[in-house]
LUMZA-367023 format. One record per residue (C-alpha): residue number from 1; residue in three letters; y, x, z. Coordinates in nm, 2 decimals. Layout:
<site><nr>NUM</nr><rest>ala</rest><v>Y</v><u>X</u><w>Z</w></site>
...
***
This chain:
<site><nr>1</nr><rest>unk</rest><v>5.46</v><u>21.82</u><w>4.96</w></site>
<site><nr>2</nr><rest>unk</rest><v>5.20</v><u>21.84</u><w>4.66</w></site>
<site><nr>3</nr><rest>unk</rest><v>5.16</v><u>21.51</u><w>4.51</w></site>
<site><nr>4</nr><rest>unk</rest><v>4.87</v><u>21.31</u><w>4.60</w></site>
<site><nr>5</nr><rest>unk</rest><v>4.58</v><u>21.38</u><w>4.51</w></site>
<site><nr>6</nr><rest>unk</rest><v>4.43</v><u>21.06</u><w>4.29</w></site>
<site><nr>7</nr><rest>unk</rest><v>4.08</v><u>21.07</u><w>4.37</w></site>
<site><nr>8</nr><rest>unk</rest><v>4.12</v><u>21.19</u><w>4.70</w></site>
<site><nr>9</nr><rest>unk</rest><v>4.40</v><u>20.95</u><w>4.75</w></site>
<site><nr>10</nr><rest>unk</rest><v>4.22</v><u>20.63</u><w>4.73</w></site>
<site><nr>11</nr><rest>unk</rest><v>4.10</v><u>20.71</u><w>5.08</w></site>
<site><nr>12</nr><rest>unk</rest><v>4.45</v><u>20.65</u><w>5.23</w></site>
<site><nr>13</nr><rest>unk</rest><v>4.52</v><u>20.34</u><w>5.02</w></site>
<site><nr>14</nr><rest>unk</rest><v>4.19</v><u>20.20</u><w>5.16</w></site>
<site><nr>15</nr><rest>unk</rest><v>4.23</v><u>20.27</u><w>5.48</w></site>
<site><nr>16</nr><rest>unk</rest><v>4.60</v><u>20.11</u><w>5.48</w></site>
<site><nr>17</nr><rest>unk</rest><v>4.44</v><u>19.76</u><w>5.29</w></site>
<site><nr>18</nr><rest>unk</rest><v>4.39</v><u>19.48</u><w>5.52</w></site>
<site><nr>19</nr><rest>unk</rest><v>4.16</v><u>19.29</u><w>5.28</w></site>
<site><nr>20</nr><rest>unk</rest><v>3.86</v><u>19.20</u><w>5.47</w></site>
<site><nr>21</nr><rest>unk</rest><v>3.64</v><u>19.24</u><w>5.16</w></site>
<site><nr>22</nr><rest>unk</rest><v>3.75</v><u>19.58</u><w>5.05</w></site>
<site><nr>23</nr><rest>unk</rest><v>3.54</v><u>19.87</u><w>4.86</w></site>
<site><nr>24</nr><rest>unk</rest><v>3.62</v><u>20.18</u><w>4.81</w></site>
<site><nr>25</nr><rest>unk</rest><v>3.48</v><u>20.34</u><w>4.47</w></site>
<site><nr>26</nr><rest>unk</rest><v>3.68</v><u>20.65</u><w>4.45</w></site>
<site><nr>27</nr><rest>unk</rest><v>3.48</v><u>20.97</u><w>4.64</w></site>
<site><nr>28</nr><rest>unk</rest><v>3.11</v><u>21.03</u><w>4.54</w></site>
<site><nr>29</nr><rest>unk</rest><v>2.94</v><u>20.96</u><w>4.88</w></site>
<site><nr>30</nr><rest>unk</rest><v>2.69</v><u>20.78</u><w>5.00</w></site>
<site><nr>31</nr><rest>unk</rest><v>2.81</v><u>20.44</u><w>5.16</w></site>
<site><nr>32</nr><rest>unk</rest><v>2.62</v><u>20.12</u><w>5.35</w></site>
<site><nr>33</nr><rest>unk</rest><v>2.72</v><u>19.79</u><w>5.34</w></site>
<site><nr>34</nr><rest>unk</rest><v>3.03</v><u>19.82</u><w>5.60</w></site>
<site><nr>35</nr><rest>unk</rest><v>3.19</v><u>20.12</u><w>5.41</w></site>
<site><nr>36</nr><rest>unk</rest><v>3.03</v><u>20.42</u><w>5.64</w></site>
<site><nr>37</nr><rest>unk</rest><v>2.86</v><u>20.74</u><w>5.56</w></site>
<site><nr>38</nr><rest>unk</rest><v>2.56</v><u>20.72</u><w>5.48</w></site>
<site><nr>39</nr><rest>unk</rest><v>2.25</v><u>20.96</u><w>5.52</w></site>
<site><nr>40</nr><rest>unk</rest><v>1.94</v><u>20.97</u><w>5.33</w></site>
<site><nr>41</nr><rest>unk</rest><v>1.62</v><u>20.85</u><w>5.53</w></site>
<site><nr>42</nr><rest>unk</rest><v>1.48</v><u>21.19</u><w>5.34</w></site>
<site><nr>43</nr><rest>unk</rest><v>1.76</v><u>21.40</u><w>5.49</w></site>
<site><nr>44</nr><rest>unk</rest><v>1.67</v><u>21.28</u><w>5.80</w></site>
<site><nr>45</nr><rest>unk</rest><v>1.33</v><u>21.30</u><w>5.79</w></site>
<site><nr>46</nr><rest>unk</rest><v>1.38</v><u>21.66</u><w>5.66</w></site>
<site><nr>47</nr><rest>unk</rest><v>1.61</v><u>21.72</u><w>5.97</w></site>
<site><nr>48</nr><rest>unk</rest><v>1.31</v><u>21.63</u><w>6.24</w></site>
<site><nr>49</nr><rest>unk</rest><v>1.09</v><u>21.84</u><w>6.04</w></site>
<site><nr>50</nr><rest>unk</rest><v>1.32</v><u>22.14</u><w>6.06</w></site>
<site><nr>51</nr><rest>unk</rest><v>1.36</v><u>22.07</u><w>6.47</w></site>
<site><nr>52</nr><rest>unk</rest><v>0.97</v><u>22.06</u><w>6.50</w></site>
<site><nr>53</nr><rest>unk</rest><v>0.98</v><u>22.42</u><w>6.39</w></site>
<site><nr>54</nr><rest>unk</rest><v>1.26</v><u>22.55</u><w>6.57</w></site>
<site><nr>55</nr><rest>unk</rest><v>1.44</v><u>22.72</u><w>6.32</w></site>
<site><nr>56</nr><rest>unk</rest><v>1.75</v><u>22.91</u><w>6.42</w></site>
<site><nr>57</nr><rest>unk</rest><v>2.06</v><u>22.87</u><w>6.20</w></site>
<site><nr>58</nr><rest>unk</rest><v>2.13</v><u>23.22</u><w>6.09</w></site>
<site><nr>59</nr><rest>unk</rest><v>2.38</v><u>23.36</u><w>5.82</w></site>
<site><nr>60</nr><rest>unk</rest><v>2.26</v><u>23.36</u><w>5.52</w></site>
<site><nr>61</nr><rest>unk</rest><v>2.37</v><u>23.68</u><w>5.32</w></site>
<site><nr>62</nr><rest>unk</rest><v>2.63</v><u>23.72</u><w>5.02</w></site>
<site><nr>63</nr><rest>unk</rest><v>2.44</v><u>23.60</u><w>4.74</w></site>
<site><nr>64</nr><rest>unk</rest><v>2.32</v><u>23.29</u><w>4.97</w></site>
<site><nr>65</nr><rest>unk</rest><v>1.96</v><u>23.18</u><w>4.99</w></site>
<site><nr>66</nr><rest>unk</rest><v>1.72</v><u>23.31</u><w>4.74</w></site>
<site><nr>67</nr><rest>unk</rest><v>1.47</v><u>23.04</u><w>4.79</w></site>
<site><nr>68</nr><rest>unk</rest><v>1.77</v><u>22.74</u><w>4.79</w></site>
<site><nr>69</nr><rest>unk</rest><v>1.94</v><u>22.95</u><w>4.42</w></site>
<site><nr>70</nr><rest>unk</rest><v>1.60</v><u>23.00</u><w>4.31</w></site>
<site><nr>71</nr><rest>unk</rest><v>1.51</v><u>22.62</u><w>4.28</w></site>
<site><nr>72</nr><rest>unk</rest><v>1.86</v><u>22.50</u><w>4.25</w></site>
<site><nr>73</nr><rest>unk</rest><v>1.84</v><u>22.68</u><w>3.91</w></site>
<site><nr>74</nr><rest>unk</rest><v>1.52</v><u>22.50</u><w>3.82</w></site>
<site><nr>75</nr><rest>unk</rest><v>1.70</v><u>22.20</u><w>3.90</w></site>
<site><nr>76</nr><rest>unk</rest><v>1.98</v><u>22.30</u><w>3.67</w></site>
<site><nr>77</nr><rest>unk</rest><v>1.87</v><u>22.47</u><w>3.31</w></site>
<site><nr>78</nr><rest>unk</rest><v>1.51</v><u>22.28</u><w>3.36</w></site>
<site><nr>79</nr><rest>unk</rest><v>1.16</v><u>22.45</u><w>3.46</w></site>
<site><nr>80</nr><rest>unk</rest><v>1.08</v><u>22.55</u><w>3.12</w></site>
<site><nr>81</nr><rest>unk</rest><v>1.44</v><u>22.69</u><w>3.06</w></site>
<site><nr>82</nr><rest>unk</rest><v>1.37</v><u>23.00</u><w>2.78</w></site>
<site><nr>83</nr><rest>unk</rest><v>1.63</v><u>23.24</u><w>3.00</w></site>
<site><nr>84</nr><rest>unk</rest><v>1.49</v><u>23.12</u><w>3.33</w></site>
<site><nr>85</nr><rest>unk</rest><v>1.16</v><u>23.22</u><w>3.21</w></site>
<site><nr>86</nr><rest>unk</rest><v>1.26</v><u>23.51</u><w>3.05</w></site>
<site><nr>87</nr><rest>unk</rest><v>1.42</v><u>23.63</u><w>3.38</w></site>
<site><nr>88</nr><rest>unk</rest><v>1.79</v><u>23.61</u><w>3.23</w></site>
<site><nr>89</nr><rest>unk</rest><v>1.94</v><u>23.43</u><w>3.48</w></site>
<site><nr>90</nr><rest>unk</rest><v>2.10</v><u>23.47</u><w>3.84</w></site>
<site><nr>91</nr><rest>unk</rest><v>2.27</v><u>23.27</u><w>4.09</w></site>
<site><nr>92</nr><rest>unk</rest><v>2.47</v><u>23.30</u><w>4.36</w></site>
<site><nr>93</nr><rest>unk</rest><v>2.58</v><u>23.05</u><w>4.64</w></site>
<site><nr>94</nr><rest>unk</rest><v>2.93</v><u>23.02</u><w>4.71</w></site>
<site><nr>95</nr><rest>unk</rest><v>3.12</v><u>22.80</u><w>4.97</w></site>
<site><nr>96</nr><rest>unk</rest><v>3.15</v><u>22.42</u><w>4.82</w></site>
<site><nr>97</nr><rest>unk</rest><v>3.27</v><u>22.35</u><w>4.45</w></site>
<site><nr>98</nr><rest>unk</rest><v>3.58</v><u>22.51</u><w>4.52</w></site>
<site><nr>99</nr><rest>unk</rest><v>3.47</v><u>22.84</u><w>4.65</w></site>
<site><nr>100</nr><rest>unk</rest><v>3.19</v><u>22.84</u><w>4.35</w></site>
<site><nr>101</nr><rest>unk</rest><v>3.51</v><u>22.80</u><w>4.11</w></site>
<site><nr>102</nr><rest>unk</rest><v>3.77</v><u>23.06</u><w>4.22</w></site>
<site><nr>103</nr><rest>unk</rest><v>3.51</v><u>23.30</u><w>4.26</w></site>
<site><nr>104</nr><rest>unk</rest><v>3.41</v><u>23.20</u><w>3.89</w></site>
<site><nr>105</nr><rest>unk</rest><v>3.76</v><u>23.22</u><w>3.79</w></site>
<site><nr>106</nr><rest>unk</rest><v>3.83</v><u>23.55</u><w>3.97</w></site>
<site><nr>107</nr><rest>unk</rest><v>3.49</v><u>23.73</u><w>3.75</w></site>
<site><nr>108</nr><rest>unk</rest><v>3.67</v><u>23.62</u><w>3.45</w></site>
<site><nr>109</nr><rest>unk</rest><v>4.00</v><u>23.78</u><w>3.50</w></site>
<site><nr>110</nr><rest>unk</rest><v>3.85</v><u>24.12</u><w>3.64</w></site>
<site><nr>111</nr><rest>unk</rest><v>3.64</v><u>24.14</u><w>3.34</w></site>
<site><nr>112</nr><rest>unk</rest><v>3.94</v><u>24.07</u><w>3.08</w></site>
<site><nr>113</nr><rest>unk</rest><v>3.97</v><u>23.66</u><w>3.05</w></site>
<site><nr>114</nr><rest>unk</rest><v>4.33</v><u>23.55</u><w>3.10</w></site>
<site><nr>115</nr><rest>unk</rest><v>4.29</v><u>23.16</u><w>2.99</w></site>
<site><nr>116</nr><rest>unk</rest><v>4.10</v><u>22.90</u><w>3.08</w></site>
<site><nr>117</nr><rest>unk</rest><v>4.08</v><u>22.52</u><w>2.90</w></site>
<site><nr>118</nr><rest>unk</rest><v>4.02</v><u>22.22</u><w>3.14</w></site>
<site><nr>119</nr><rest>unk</rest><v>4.00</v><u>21.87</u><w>2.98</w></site>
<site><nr>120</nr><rest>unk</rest><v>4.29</v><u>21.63</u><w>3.06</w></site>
<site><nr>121</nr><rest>unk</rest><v>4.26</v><u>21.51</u><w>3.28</w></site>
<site><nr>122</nr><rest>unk</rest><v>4.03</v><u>21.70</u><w>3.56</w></site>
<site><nr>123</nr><rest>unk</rest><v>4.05</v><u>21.73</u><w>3.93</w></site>
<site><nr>124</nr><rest>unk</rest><v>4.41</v><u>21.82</u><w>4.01</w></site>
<site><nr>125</nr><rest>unk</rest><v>4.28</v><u>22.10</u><w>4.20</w></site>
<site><nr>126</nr><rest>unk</rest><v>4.14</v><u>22.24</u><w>3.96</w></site>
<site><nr>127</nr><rest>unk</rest><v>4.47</v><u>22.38</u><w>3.79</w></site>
<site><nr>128</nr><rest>unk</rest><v>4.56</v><u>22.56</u><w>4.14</w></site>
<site><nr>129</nr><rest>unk</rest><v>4.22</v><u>22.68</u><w>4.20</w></site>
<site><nr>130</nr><rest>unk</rest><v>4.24</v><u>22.88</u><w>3.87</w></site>
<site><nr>131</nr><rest>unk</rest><v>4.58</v><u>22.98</u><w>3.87</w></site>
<site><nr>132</nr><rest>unk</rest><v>4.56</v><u>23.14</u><w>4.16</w></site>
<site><nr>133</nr><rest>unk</rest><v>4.27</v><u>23.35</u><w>4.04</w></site>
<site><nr>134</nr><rest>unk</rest><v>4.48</v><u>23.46</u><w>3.78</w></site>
<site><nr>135</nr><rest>unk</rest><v>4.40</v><u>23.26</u><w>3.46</w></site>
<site><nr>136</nr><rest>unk</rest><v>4.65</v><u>23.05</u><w>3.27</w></site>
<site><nr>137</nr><rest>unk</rest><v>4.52</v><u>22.67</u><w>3.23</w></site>
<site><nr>138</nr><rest>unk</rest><v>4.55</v><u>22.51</u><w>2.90</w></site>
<site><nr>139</nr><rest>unk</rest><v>4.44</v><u>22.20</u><w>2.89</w></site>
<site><nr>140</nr><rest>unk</rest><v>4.21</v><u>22.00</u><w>2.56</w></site>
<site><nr>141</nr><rest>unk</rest><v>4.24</v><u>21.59</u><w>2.51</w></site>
<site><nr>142</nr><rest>unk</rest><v>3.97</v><u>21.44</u><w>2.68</w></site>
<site><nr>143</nr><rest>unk</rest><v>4.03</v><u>21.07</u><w>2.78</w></site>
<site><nr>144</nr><rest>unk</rest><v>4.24</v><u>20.79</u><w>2.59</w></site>
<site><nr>145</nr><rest>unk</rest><v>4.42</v><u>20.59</u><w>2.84</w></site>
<site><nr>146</nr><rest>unk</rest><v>4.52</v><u>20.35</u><w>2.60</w></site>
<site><nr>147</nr><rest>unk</rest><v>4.16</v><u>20.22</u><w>2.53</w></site>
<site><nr>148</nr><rest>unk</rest><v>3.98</v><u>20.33</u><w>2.85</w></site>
<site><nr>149</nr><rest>unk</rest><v>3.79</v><u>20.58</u><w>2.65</w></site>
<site><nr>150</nr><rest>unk</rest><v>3.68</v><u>20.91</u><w>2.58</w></site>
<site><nr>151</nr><rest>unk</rest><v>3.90</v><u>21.10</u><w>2.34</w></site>
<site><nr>152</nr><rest>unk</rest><v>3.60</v><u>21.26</u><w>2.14</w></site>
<site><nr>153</nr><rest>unk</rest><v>3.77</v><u>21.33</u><w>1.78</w></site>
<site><nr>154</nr><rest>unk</rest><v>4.08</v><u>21.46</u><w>2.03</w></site>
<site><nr>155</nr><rest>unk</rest><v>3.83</v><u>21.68</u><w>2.20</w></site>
<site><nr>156</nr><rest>unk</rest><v>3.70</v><u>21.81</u><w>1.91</w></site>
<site><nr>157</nr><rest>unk</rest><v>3.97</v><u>21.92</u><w>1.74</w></site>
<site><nr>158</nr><rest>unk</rest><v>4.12</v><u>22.13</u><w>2.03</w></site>
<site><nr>159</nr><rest>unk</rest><v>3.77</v><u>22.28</u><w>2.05</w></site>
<site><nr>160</nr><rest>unk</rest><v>3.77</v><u>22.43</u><w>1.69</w></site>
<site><nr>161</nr><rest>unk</rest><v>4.15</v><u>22.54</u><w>1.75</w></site>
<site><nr>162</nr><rest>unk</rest><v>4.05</v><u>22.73</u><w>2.07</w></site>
<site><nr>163</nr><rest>unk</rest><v>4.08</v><u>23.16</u><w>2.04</w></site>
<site><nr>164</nr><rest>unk</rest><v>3.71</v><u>23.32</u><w>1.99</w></site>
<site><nr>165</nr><rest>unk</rest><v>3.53</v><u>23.40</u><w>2.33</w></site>
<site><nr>166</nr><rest>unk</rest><v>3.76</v><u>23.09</u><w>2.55</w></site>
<site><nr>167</nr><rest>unk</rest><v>3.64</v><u>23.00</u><w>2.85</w></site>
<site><nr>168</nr><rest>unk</rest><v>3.61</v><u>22.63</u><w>2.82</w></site>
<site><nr>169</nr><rest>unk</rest><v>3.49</v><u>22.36</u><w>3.12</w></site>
<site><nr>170</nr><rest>unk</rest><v>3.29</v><u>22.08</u><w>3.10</w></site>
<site><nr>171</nr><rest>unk</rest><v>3.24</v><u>21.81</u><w>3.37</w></site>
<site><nr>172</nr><rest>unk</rest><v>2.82</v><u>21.80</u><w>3.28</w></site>
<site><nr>173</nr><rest>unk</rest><v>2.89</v><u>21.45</u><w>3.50</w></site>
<site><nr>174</nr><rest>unk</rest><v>3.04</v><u>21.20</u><w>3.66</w></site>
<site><nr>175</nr><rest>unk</rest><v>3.38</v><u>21.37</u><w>3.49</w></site>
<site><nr>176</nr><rest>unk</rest><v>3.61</v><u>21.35</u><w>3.75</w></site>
<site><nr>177</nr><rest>unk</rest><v>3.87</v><u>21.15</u><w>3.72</w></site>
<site><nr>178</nr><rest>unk</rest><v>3.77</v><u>20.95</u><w>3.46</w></site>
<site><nr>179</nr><rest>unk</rest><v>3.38</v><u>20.89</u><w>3.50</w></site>
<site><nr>180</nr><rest>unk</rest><v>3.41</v><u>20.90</u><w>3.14</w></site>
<site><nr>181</nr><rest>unk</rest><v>3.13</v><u>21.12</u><w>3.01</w></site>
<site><nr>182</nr><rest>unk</rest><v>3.03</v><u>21.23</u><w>2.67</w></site>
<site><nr>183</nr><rest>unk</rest><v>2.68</v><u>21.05</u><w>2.51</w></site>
<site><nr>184</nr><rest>unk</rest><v>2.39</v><u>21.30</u><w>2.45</w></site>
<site><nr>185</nr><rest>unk</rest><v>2.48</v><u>21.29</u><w>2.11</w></site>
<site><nr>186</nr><rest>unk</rest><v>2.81</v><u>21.40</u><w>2.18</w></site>
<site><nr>187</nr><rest>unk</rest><v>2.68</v><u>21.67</u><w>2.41</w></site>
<site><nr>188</nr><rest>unk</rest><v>2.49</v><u>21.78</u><w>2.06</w></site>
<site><nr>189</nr><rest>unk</rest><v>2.80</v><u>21.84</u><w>1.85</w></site>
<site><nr>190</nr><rest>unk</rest><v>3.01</v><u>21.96</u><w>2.13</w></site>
<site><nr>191</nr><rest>unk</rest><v>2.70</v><u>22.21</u><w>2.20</w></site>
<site><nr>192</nr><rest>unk</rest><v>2.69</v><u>22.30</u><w>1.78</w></site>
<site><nr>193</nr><rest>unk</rest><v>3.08</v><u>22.34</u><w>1.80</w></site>
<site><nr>194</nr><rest>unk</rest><v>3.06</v><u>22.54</u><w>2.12</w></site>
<site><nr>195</nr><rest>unk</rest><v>2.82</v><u>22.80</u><w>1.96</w></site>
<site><nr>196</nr><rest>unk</rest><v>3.01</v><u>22.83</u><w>1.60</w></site>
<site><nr>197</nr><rest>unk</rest><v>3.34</v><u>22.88</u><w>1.77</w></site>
<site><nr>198</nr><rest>unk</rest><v>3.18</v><u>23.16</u><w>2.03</w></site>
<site><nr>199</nr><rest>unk</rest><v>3.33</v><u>23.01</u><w>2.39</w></site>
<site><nr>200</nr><rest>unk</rest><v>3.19</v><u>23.07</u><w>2.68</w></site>
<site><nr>201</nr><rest>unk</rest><v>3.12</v><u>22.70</u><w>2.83</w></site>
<site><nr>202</nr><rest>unk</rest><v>3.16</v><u>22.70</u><w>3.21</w></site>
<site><nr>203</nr><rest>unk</rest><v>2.97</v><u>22.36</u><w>3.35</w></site>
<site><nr>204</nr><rest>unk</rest><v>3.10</v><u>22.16</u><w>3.67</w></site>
<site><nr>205</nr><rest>unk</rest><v>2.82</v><u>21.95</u><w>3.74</w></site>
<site><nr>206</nr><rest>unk</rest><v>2.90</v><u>21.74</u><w>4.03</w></site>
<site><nr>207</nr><rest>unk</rest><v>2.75</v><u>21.48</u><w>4.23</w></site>
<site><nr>208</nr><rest>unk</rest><v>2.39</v><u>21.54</u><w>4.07</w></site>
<site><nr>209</nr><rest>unk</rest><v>2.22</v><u>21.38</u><w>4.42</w></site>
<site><nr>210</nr><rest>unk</rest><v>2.31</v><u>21.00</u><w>4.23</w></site>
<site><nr>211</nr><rest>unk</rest><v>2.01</v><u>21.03</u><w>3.96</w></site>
<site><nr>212</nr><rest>unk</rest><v>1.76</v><u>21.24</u><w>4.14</w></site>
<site><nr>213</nr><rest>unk</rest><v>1.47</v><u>20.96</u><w>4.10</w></site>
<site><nr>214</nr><rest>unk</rest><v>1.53</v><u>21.05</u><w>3.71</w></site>
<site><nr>215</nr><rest>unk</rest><v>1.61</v><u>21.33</u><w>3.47</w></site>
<site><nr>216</nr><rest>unk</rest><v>1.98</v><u>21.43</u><w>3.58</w></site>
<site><nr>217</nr><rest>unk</rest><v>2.22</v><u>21.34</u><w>3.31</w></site>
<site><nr>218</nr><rest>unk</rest><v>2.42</v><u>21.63</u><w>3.39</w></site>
<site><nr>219</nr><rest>unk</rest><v>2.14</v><u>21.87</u><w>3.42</w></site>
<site><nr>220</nr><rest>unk</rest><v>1.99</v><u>21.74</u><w>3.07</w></site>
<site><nr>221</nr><rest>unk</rest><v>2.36</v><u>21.84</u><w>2.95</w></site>
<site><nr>222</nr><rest>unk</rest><v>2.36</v><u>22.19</u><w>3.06</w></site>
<site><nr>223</nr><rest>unk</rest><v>2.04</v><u>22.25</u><w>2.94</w></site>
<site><nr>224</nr><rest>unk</rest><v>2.09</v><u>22.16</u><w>2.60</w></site>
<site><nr>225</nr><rest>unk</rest><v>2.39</v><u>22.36</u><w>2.59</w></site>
<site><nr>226</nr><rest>unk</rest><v>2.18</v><u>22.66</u><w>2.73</w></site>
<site><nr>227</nr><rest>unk</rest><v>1.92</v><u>22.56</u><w>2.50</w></site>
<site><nr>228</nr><rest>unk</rest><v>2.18</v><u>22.61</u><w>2.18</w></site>
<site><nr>229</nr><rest>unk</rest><v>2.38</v><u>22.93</u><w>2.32</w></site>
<site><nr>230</nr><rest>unk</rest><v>2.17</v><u>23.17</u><w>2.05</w></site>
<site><nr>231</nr><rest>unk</rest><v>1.98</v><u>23.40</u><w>2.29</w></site>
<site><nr>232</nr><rest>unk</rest><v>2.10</v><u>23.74</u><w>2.19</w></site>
<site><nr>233</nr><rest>unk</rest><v>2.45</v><u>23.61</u><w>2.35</w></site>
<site><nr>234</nr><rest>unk</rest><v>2.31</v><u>23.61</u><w>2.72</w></site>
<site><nr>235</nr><rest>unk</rest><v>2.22</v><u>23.99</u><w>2.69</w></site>
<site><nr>236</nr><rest>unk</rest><v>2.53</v><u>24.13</u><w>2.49</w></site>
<site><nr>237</nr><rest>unk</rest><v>2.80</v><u>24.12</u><w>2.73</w></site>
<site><nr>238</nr><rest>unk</rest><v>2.83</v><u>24.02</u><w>3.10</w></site>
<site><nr>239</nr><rest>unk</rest><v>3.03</v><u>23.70</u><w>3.00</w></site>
<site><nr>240</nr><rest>unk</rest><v>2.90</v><u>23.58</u><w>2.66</w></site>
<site><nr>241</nr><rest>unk</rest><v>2.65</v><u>23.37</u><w>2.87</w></site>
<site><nr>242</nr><rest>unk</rest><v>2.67</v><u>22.98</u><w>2.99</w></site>
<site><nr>243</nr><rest>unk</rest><v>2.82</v><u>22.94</u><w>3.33</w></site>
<site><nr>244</nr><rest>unk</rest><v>2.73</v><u>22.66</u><w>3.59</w></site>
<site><nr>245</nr><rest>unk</rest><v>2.94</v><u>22.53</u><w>3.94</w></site>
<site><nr>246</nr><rest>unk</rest><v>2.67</v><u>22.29</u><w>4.14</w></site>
<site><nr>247</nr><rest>unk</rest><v>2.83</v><u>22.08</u><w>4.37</w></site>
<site><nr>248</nr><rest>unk</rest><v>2.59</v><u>21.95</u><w>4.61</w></site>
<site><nr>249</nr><rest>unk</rest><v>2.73</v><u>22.01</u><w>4.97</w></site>
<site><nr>250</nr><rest>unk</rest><v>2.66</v><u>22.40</u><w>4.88</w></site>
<site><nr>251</nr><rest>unk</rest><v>2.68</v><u>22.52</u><w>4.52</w></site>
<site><nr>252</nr><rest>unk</rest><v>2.67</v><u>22.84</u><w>4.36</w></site>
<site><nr>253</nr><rest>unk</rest><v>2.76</v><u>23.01</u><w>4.01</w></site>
<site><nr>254</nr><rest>unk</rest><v>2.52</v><u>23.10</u><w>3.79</w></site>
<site><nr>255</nr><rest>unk</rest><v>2.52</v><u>23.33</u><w>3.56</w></site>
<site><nr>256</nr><rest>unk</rest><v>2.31</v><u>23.50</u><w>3.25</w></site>
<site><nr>257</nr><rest>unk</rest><v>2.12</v><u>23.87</u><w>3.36</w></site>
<site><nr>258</nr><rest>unk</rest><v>2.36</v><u>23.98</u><w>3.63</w></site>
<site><nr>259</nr><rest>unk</rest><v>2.51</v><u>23.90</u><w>3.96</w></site>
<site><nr>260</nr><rest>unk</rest><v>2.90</v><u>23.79</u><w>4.02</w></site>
<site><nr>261</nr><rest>unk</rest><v>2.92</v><u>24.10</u><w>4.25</w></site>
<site><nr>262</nr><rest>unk</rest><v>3.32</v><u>24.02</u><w>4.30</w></site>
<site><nr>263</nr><rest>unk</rest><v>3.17</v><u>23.73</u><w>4.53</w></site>
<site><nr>264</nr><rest>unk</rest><v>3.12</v><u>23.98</u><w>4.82</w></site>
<site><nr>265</nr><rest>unk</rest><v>3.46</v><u>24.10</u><w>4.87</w></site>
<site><nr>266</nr><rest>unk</rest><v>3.61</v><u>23.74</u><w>4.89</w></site>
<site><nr>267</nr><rest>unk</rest><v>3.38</v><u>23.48</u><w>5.01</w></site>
<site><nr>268</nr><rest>unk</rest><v>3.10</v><u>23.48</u><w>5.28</w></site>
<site><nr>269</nr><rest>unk</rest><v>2.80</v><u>23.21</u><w>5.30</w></site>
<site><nr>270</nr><rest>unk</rest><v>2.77</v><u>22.95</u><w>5.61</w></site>
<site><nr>271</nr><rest>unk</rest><v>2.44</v><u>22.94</u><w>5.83</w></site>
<site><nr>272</nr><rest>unk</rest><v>2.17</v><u>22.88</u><w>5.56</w></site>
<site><nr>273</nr><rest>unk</rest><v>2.08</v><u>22.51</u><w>5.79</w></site>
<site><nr>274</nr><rest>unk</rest><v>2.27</v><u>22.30</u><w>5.49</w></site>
<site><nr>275</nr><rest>unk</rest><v>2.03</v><u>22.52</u><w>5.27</w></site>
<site><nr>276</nr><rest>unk</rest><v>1.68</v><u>22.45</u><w>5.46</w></site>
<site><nr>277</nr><rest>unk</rest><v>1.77</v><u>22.08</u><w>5.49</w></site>
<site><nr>278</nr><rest>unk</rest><v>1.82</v><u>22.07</u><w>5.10</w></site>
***
């Protein structure tokens, strides 16, 4: 058996403790004051609204929901984002963060890329998720154990030593496992760094439901990256663009000018209900 999974994991050891006081901190999921699920009151009140007009619960088609890719793109390079004004950007909704990745990861290698760089650590899935679509993992520092901290000279370093036109991720939040993420100003000189060397930044941003009573953190990360990618990049070549994975029950890549067309022949989309609730 694979080893267990350390996020994941926590679930088991908290179920097994006996301590009548226990909380569990590991998954990012709502929870009241007895440890269960927890749904929003606006969920549900979004649920009675979509019963009072009957709506039926149809497939949605390949590329997803044009309404829910249409504003969840809003949500992530910002309303008065230069591409999404200038019409240079797409989405398409995948099947969770996982489907969103390997279809991300299967693109890349059909259109040439055979490496990837994920920080270490990252969600163990990760690794498997890419192998199997074909790219070799290599891994930059990104967390110092030894002083509960992020490794930012660490990260820096591998980030100028990575080949021209790498595919690099970035947690834009809540960096999974760690929760260790970079300061804006970090974001800044990553973003600089990021541009000189020519990668191609790929975004996981995760969980951004926890600050949406305030400009997301993760989204304000993206954007600035998307913000310093020098525009003539998102035109020249199908993967000289910034790349995003939303996680938010449903999530979808997004890319610069054109579709991830290679999405069709692997992955389908659920009922678009998750979508209309959203």
């Amino acid at each position: 058996m694979a080893p267990v999974d350390p996020i994941v994991g926590l679930n088991e050891i908290f179920q097994k403790d006996d301590f009548p006081s226990k909380v569990i901190v590991g998954v990012g999921s709502y929870r009241d004051e007895v440890g269960k699920p927890y749904v929003l009151p606006c969920v549900r009140e979004a649920e009675k609204i979509m019963m009072g007009q009957e709506l039926d619960m149809e497939y949605t088609g390949i590329a997803g929901e044009p309404k829910f890719v249409d504003l969840a793109l809003k949500f992530a390079y910002g309303d008065d984002s230069v591409p999404i004004l200038e019409n240079r950007v797409q989405g398409v909704q995948s099947l969770s963060g996982t489907g969103g990745l390997r279809v991300f990861g299967e693109l890349m290698r059909k259109h040439g890329h055979k490496h990837i760089y994920v920080p270490n650590p990252t969600w163990g899935n990760h690794i498997p998720i890419f192998t199997n679509a074909g790219l070799e993992v290599r891994k930059y520092r990104y967390y110092d154990s030894e002083n509960s901290d992020l490794d930012f000279s660490g990260l820096m370093d591998d980030i100028k030593s990575m080949p021209e036109g790498s595919i690099v991720l970035l947690h834009a939040c809540a960096h999974n496992p760690t929760g260790m993420d970079p300061t804006m100003e970090q974001w800044k000189e990553m973003s600089d760094t990021i541009k000189k060397q020519n990668l191609h930044p790929f975004f996981r941003l995760c969980v951004p439901r926890i600050c949406f009573w305030r400009p997301c953190k993760g989204c304000r990360s993206c954007a600035h990256v998307c913000r310093r990618r020098p525009s003539h990049l998102y035109g020249a070549k199908l993967l000289q663009k910034l790349w995003i994975v939303w996680t938010e029950n449903r999530s979808f890549v997004c890319c610069g000018q054109r579709r991830g067309r290679g999405q069709a022949r692997s992955f389908s989309n659920e009922n678009r209900h998750p979508s209309d609730v959203f």
